[in-house]
N, C-alpha and C positions, 0 to 999 in steps of 0.2 A: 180510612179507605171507604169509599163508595160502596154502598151494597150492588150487586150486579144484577140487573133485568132479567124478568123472566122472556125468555125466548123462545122463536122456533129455529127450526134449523135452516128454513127459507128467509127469516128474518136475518140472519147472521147472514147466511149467503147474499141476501142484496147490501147489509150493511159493511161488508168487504168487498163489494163491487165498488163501491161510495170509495172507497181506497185506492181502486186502480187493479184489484185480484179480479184475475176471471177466469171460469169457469174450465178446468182444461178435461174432466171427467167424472162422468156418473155411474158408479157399477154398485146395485143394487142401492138403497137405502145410504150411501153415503158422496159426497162430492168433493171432487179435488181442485184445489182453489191455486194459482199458481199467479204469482208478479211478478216481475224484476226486480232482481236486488234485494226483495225479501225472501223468508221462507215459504214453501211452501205447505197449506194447509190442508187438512181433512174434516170436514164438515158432517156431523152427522143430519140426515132430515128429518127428525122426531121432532112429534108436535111441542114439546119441550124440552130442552137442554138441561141436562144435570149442572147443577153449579161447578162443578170438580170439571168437566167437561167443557165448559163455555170456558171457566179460569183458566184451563192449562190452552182455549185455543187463543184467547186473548193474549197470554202470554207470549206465546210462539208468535204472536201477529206483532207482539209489541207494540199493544194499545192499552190502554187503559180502561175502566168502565162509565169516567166521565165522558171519555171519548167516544165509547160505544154508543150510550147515551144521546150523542151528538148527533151520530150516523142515523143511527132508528128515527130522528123527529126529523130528519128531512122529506 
């Protein structure tokens, strides 16, 4: 398994826009990411993402890190 990128939380938030999530709300420090047909996420916006934190949102997104990977160098 890939090691996972270090992040921010606006990194992640355009790298699930690259998916089709868009933004449905912001109350205080965290954003709600919402698509069709998938789950819905919750994004924190700290300038770094805890590994534990970015894994369990990857998972919920049902991506992977090579994938994330992918999103971030476009």
């Amino acid at each position: 398994m890939a090691r996972l990128p270090v992040v921010s939380g606006r990194e992640l938030v355009n790298a699930l826009r690259r998916l089709g999530y868009e933004v449905a709300r912001t109350k205080g420090s965290h954003v709600r990411l919402v698509c069709p047909g998938r789950p819905s996420l919750t994004v924190p916006l700290h300038d770094e993402l805890d590994r534990g934190t970015l894994s369990a949102i990857l998972r919920q997104a049902g991506i992977s890190a090579e994938r994330l990977r992918e999103l971030l160098a476009r």
